[in-house]
C-alpha positions as a Markdown table, in Angstrom:
| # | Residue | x | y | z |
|---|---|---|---|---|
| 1 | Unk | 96.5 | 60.3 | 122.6 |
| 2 | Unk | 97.7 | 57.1 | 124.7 |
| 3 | Unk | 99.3 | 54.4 | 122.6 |
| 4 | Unk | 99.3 | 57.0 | 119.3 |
| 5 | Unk | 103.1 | 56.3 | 117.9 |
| 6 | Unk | 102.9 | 59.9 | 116.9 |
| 7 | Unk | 101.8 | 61.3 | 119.6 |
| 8 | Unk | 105.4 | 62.8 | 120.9 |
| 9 | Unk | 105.1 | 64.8 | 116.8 |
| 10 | Unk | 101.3 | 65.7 | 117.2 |
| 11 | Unk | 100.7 | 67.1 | 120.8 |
| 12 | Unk | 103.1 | 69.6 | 121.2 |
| 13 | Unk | 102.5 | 70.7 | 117.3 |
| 14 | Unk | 98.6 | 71.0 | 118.2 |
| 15 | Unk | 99.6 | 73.1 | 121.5 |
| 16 | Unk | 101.6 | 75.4 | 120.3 |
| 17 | Unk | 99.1 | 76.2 | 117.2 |
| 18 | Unk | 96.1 | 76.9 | 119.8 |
| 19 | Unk | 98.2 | 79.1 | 122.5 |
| 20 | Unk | 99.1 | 81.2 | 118.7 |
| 21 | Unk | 95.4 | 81.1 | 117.8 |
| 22 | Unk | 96.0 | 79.4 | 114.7 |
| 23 | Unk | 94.2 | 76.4 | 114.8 |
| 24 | Unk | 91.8 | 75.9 | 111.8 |
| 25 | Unk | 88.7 | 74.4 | 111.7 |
| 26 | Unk | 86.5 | 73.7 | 108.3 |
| 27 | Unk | 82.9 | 74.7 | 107.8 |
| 28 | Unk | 80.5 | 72.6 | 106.3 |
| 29 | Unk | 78.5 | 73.7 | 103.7 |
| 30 | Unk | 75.2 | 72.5 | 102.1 |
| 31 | Unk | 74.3 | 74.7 | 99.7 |
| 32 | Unk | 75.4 | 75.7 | 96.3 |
| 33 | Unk | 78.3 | 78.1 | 96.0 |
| 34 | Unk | 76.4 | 82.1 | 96.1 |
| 35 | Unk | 76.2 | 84.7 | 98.4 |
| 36 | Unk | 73.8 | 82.9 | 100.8 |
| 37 | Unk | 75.1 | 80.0 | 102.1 |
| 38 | Unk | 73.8 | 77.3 | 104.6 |
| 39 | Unk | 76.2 | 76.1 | 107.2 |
| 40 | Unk | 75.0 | 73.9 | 109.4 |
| 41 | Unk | 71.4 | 75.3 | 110.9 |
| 42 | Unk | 72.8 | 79.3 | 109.9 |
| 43 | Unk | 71.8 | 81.0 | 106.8 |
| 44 | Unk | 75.0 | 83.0 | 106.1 |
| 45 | Unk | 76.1 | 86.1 | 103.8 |
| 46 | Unk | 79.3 | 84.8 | 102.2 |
| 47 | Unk | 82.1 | 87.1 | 101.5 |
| 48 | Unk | 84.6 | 84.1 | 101.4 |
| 49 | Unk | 84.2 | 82.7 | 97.9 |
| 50 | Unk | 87.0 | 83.3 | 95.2 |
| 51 | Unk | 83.5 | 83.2 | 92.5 |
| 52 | Unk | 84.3 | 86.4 | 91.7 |
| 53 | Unk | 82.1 | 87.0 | 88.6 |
| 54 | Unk | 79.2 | 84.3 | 90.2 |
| 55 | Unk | 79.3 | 81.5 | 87.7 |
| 56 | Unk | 79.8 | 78.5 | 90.3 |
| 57 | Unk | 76.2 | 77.9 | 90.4 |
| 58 | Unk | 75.3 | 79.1 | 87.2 |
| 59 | Unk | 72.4 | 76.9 | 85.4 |
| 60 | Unk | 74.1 | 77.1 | 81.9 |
| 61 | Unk | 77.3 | 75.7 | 83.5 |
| 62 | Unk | 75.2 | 73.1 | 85.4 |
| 63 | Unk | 73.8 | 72.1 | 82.3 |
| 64 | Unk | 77.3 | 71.7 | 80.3 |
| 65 | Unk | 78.4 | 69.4 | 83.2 |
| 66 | Unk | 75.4 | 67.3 | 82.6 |
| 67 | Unk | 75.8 | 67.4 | 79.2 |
| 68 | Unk | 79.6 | 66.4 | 79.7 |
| 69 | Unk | 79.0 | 63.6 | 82.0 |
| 70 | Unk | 76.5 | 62.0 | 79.9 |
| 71 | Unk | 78.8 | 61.8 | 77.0 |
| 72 | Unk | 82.0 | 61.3 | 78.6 |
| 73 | Unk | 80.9 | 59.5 | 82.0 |
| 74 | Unk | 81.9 | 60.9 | 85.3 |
| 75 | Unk | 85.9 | 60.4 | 85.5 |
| 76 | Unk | 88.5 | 60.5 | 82.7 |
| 77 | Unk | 89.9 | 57.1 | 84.0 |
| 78 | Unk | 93.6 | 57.9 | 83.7 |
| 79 | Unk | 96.3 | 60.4 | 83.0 |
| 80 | Unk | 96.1 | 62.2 | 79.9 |
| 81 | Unk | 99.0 | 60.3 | 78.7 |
| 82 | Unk | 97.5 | 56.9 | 79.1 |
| 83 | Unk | 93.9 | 57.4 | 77.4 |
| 84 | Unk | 92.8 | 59.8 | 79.5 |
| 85 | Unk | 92.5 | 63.0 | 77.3 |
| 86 | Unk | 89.9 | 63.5 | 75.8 |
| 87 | Unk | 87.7 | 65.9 | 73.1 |
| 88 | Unk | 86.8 | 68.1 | 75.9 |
| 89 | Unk | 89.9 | 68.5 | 76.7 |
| 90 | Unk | 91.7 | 69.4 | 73.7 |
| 91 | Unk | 88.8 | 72.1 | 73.1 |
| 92 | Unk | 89.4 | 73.7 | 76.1 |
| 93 | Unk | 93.2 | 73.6 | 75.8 |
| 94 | Unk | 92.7 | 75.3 | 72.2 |
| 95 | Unk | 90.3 | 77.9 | 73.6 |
| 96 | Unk | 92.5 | 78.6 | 76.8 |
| 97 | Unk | 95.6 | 79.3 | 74.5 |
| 98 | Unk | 93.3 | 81.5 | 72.3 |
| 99 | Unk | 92.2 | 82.9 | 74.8 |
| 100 | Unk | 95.6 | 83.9 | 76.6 |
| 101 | Unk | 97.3 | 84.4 | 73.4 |
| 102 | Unk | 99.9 | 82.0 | 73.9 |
| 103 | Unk | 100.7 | 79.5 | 70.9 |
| 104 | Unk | 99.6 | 76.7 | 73.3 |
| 105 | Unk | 98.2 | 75.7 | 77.0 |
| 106 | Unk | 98.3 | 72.3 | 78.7 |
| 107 | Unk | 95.5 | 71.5 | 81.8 |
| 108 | Unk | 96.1 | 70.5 | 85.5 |
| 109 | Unk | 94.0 | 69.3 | 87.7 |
| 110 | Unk | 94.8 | 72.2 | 90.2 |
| 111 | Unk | 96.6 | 75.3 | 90.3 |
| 112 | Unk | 99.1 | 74.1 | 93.2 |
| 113 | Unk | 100.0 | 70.9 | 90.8 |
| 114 | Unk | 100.7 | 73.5 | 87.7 |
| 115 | Unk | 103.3 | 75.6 | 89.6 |
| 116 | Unk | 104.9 | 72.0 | 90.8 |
| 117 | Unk | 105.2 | 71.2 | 87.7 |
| 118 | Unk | 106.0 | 74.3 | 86.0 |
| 119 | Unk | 109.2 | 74.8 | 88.4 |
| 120 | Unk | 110.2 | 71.2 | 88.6 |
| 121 | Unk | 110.1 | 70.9 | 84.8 |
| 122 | Unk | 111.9 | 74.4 | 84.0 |
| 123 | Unk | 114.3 | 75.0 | 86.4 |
| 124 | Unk | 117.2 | 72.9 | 86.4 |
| 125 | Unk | 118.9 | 71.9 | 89.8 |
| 126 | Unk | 120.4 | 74.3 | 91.6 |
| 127 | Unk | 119.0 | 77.3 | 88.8 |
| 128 | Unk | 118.0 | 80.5 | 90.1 |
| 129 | Unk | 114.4 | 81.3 | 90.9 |
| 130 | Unk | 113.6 | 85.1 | 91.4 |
| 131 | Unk | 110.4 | 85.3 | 94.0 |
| 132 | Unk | 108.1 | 87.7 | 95.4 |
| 133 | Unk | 108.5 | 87.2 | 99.2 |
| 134 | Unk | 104.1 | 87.4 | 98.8 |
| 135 | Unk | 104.2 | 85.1 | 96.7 |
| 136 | Unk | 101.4 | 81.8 | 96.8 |
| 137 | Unk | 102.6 | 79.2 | 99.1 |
| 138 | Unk | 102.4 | 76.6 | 95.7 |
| 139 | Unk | 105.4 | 78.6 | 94.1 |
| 140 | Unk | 107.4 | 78.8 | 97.1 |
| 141 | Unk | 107.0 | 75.0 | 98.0 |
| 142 | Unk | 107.9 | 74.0 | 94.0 |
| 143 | Unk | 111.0 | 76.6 | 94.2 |
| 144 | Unk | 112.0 | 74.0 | 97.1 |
| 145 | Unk | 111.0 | 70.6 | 95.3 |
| 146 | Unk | 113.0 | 71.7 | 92.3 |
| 147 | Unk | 116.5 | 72.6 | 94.8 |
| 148 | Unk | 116.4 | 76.0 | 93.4 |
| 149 | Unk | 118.6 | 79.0 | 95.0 |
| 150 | Unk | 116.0 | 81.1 | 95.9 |
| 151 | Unk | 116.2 | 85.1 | 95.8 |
| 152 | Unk | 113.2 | 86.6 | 97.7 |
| 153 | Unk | 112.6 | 90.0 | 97.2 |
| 154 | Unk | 110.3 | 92.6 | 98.4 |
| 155 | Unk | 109.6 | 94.8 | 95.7 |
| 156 | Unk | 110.6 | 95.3 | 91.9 |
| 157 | Unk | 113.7 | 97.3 | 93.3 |
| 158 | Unk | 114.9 | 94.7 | 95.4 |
| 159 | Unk | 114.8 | 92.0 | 92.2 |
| 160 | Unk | 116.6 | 94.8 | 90.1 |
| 161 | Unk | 119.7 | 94.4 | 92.9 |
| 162 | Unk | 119.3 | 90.8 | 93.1 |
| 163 | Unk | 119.3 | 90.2 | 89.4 |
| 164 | Unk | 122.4 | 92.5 | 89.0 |
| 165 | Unk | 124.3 | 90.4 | 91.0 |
| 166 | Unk | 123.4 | 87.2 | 89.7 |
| 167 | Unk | 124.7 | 85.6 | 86.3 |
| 168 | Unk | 122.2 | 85.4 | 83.0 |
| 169 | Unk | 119.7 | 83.0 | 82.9 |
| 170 | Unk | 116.9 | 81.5 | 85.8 |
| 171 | Unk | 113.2 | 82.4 | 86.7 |
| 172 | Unk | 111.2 | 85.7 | 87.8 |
| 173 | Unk | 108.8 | 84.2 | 89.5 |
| 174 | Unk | 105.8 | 86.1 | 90.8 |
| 175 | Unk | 101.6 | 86.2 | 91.8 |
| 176 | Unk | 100.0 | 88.5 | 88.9 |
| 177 | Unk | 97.0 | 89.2 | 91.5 |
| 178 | Unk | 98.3 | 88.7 | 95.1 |
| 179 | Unk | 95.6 | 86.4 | 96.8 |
| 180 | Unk | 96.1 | 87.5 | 100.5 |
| 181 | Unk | 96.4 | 91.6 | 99.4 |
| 182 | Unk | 95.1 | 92.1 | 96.6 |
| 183 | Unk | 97.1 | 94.7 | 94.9 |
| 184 | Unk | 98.7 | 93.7 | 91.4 |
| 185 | Unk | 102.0 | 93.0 | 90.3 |
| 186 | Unk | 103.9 | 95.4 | 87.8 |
| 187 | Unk | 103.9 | 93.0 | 85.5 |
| 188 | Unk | 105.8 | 94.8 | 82.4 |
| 189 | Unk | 108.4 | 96.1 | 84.6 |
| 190 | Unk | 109.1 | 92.4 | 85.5 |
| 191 | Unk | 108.7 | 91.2 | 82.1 |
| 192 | Unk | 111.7 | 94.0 | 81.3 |
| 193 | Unk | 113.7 | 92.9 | 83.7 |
| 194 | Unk | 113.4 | 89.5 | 82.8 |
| 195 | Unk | 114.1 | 89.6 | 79.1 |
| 196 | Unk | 117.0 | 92.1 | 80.0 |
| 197 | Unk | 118.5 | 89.1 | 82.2 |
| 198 | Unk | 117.8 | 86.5 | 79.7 |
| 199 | Unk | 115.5 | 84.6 | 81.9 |
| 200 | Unk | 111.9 | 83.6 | 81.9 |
| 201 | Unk | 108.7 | 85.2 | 84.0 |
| 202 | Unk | 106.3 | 82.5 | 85.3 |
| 203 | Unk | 103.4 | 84.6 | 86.3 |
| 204 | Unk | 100.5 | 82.7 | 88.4 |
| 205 | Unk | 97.6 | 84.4 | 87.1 |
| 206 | Unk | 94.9 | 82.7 | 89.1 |
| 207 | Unk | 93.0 | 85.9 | 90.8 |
| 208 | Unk | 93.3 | 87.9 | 87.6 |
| 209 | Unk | 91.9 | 85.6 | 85.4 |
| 210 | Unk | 88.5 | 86.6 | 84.3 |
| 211 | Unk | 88.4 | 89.0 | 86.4 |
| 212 | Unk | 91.2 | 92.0 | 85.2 |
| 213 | Unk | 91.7 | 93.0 | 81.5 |
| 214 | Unk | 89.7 | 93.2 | 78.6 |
| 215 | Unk | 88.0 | 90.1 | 78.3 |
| 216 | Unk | 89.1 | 88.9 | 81.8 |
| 217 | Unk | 92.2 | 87.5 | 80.4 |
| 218 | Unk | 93.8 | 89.3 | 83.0 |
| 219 | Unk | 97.2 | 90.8 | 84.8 |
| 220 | Unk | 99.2 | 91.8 | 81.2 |
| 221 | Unk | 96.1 | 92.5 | 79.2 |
| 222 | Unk | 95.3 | 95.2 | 81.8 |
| 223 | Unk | 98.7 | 96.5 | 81.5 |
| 224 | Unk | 98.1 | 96.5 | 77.5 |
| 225 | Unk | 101.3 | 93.6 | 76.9 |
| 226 | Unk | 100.0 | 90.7 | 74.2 |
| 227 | Unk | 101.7 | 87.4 | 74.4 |
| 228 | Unk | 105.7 | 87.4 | 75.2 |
| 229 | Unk | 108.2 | 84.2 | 74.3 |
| 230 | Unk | 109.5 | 85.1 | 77.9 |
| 231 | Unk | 106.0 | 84.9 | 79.7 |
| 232 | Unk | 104.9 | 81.7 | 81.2 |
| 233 | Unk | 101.1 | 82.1 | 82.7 |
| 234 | Unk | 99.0 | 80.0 | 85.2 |
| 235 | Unk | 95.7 | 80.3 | 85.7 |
| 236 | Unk | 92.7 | 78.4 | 87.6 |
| 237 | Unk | 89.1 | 77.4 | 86.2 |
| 238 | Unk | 88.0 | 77.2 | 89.7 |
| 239 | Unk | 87.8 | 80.9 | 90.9 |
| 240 | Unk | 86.3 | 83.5 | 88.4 |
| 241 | Unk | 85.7 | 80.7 | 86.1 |
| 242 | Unk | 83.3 | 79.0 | 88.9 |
| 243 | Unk | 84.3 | 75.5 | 87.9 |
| 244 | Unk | 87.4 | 73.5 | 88.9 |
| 245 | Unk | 91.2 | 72.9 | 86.7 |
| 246 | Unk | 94.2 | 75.0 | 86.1 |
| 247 | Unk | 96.2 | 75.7 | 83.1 |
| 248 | Unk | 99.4 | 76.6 | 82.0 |
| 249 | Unk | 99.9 | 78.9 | 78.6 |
| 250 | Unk | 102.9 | 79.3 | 77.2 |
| 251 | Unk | 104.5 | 78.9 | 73.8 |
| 252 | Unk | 104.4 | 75.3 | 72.2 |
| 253 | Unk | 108.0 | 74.2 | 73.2 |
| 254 | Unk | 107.4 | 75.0 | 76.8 |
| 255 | Unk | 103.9 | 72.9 | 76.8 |
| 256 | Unk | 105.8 | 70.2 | 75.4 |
| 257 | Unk | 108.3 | 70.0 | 78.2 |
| 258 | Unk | 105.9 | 69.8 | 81.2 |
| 259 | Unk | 104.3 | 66.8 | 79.0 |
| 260 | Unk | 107.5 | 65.1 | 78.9 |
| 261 | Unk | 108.8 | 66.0 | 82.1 |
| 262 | Unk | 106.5 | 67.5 | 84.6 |
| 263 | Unk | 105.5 | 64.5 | 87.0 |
| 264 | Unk | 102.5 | 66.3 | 88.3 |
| 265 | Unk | 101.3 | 66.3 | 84.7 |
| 266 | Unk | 102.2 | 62.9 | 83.7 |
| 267 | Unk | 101.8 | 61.2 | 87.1 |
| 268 | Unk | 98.0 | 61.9 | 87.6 |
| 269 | Unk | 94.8 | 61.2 | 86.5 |
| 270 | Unk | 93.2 | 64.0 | 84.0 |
| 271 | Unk | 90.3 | 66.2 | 85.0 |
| 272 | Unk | 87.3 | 64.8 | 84.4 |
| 273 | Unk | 85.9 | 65.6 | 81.2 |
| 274 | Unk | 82.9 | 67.0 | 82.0 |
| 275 | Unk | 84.0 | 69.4 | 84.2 |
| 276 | Unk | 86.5 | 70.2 | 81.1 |
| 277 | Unk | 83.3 | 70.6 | 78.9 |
| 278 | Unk | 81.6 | 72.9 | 81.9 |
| 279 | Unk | 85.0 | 75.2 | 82.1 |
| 280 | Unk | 84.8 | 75.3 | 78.3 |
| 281 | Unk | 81.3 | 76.8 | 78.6 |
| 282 | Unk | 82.6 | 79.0 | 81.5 |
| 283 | Unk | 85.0 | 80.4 | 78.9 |
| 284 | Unk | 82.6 | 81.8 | 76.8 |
| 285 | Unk | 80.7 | 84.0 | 79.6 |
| 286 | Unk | 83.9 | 85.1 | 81.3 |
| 287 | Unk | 84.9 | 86.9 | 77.3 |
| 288 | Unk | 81.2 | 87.4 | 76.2 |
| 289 | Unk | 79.5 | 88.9 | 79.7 |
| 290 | Unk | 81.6 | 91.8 | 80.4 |
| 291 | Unk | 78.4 | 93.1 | 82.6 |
| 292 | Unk | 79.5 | 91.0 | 85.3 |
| 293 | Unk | 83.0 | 92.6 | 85.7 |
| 294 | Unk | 81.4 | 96.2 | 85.8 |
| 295 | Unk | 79.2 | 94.9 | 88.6 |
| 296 | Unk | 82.0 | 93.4 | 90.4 |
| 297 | Unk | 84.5 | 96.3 | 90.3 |
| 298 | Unk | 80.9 | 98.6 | 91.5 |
| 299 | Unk | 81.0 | 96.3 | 94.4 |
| 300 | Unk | 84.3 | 97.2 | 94.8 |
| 301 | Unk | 84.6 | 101.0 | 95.1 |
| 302 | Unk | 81.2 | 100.8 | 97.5 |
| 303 | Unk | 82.4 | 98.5 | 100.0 |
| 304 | Unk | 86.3 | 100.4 | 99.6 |
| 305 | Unk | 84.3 | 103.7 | 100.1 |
| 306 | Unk | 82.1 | 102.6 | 103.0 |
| 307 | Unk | 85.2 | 100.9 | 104.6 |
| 308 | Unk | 87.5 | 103.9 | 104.4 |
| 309 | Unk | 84.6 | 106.1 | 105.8 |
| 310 | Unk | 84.7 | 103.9 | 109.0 |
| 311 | Unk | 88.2 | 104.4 | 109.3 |
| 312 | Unk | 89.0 | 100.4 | 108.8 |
| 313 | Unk | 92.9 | 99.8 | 107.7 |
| 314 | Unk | 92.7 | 98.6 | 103.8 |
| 315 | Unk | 95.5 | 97.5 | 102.0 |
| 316 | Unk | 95.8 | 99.0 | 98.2 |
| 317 | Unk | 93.6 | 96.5 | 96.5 |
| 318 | Unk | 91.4 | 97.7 | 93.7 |
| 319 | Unk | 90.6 | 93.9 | 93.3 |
| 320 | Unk | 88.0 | 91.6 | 94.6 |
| 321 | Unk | 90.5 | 90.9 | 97.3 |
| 322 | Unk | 89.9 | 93.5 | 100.2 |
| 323 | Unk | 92.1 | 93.0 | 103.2 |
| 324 | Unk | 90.8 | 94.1 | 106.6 |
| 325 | Unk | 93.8 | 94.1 | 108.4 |
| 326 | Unk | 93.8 | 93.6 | 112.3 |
| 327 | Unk | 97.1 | 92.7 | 113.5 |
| 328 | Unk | 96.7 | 90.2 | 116.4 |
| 329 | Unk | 95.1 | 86.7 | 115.2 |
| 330 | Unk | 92.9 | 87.0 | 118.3 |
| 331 | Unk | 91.9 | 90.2 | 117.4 |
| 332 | Unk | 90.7 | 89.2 | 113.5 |
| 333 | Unk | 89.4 | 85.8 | 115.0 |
| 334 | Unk | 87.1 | 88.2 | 117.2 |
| 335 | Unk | 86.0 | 90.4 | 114.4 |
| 336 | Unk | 85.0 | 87.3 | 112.5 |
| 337 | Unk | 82.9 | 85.7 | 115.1 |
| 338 | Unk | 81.2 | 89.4 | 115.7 |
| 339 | Unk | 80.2 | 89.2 | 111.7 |
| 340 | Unk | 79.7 | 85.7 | 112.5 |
| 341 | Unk | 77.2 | 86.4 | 115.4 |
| 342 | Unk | 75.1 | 89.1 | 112.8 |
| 343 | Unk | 74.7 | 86.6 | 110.0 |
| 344 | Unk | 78.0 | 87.2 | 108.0 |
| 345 | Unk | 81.0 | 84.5 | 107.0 |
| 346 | Unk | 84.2 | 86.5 | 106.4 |
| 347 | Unk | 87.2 | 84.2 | 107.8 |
| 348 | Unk | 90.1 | 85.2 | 109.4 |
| 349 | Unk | 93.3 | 85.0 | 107.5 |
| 350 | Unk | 96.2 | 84.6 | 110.1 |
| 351 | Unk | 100.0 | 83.4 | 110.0 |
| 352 | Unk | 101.7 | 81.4 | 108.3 |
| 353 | Unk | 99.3 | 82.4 | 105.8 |
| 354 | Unk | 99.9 | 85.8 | 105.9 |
| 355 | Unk | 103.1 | 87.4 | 107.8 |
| 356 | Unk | 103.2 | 87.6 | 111.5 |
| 357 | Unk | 101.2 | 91.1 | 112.3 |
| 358 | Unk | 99.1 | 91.5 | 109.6 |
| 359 | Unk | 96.2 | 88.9 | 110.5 |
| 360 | Unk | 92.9 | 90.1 | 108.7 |
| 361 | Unk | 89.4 | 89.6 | 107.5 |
| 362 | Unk | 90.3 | 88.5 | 103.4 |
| 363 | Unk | 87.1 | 90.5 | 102.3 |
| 364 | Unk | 86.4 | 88.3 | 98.6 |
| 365 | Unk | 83.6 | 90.4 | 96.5 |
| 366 | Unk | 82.0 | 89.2 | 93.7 |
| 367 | Unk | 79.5 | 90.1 | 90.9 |
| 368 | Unk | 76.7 | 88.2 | 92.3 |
| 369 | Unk | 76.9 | 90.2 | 95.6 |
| 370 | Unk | 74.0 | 93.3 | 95.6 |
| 371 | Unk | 74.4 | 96.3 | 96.5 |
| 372 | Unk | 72.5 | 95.4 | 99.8 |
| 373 | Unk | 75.0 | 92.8 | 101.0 |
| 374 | Unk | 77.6 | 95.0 | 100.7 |
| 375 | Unk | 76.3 | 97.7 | 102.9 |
| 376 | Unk | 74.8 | 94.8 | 105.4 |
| 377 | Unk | 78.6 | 93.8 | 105.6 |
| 378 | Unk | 79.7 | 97.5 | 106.3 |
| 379 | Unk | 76.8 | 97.7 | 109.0 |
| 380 | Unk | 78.5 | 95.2 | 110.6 |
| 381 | Unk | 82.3 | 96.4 | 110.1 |
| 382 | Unk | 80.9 | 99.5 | 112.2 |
| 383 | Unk | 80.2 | 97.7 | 114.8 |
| 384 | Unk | 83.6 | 96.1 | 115.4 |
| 385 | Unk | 84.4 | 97.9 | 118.3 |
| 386 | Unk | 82.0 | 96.0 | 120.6 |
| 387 | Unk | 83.6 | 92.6 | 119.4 |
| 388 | Unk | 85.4 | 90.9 | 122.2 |
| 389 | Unk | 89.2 | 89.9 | 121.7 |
């Protein structure tokens, strides 16, 4: 790296990430999203896709996108403040908040920009944000942007002690779905505690979505709670929805603040509308094909059952999240180049990602999976001991 200026930054950050076996490389795919993928000259059995009901390649949602781009053209153009919203757009923010059961929901281009703006826009300076310690790395970094005194707790417990010591007022902040375990988060005891502290519960919904609930409308509709003032959701089109957005819903007053002051809002350019239009058709199969979630949650219990038969340490997931942990990054970068070597693409998952210790295969089932993948991935969980470290 001879006459690089940040060379003296870059080399001994790049050596320190390889001797921790943590350096990360990206595949290249060129196929549609589905179980089978093509990476490079492999054919590969995918269980790394967050497609959890298998709609990313679906031909009715091809067909809206078309549809939407030869209406609306390819990009919106500009933000949604400057000319940039569009019909497609204001549909899908209708259906959304119908959908949710909020009085209103506002769309980001991604998940990460929602919780930006949702903690840069509602906490004030210095406020008091109440996080899971598993929380996504998004909420985490926009507790920091916004200067919040952070409270990191480990369990509902541990927020109930935190919360008793603290004034009235600030933000429960927490995953509904936790995307590196799986398990899910107790959400009316946190909406209790929040109410009973006089502060608000933002919720980032984005693995629940679709997937738990009646309907797929996810982490309080399985735990049979409608729409609370206190409750502030986020939730992604690009994950059981197959397509690509976020949201935010929320009642009407809280919408209206991240349009007036949430700068990752206001400071970009809208989705395109077409891929509005496509998550808007999206919508309609994740409420009107409940078939798909039976199928996933079969997947489920099979590859849970076969797993827990080969003795393989699970975490509590009953989600399409199933960790295989492993410990050691070098021993769950072995066990996913021996899946690797057999035809099968489960990455490892190792720190900072997950805490130092618990590196794992992130097992991601979905819908469109057979019951033959599934027990072609357990085939090859058996033979783990002969992989390498």
């Amino acid at each position: 790296m001879a006459g690089n200026p940040f060379a003296s930054i870059l080399e001994p950050l790049f050596a320190r990430v390889r001797t921790q076996d943590l350096w990360r490389r990206r595949e290249t795919r060129a196929s549609p999203q589905a179980p089978t993928i093509q990476v490079g000259r492999e054919t590969l059995l995918s269980f790394a896709s967050n497609d959890y009901l298998g709609l990313a390649n679906d031909p009715r949602l091809v067909e809206a996108l078309c549809a939407g781009a030869r209406r609306y053209g390819v990009g919106a153009g500009a933000s949604h403040l400057l000319g940039g919203h569009t019909t497609a757009h204001h549909e899908l923010e209708e259906a959304l908040a119908a959908f949710t059961g909020a009085p209103a929901a506002l769309l980001f281009s991604t998940g990460y920009m929602a919780n930006l703006a949702l903690l840069t826009a509602l906490c004030p300076r210095h406020g008091r944000v109440f996080e899971d310690r598993r929380n996504h790395a998004s909420l985490l970094d926009a507790a920091g942007l916004a200067q919040a005194r952070r409270h990191r707790y480990r369990n509902i417990g541990g927020l109930r002690v935190a919360l008793d010591a603290a004034d009235l007022g600030g933000l429960i902040v927490s995953d509904g779905v936790f995307s590196m375990d799986g398990d899910i988060a107790d959400v009316p005891a946190l909406l209790a505690l929040a109410k009973a502290q006089g502060a608000g519960l933002i919720l980032d919904d984005a693995h629940a979505f679709g997937v738990l609930g009646p309907g797929g409308r996810g982490t309080p509709a399985a735990h049979g709670l409608d729409h609370d003032p206190a409750l502030v959701r986020m939730g992604t089109l690009g994950k059981a929805f197959g397509v690509f957005g976020a949201f935010v819903a929320a009642e009407t007053d809280v919408i209206e603040a991240l349009i007036q002051q949430a700068r990752p809002y206001i400071y970009t350019t809208a989705l395109p509308p077409a891929v509005a239009a496509s998550a808007r058709a999206a919508l309609d199969l994740v409420i009107a094909e409940d078939d798909r979630r039976a199928m996933l949650f079969h997947r489920i219990r099979q590859f849970r059952e076969g797993a827990s038969a080969l003795g393989l340490r699970l975490l509590p997931s009953s989600t399409p999240i199933q960790p295989v942990v492993f410990g050691e990054a070098a021993r769950a970068i072995a066990a996913s180049r021996h899946l690797r070597d057999r035809g099968l693409y489960v990455p490892a998952i190792r720190p900072p990602t997950v805490p130092q210790g618990s590196a794992r295969l992130r097992v991601a089932l979905s819908a469109a999976h057979g019951a033959d993948d599934v027990d072609r991935l357990l085939e090859a969980l058996a033979t783990l001991s002969e992989a390498p470290v």
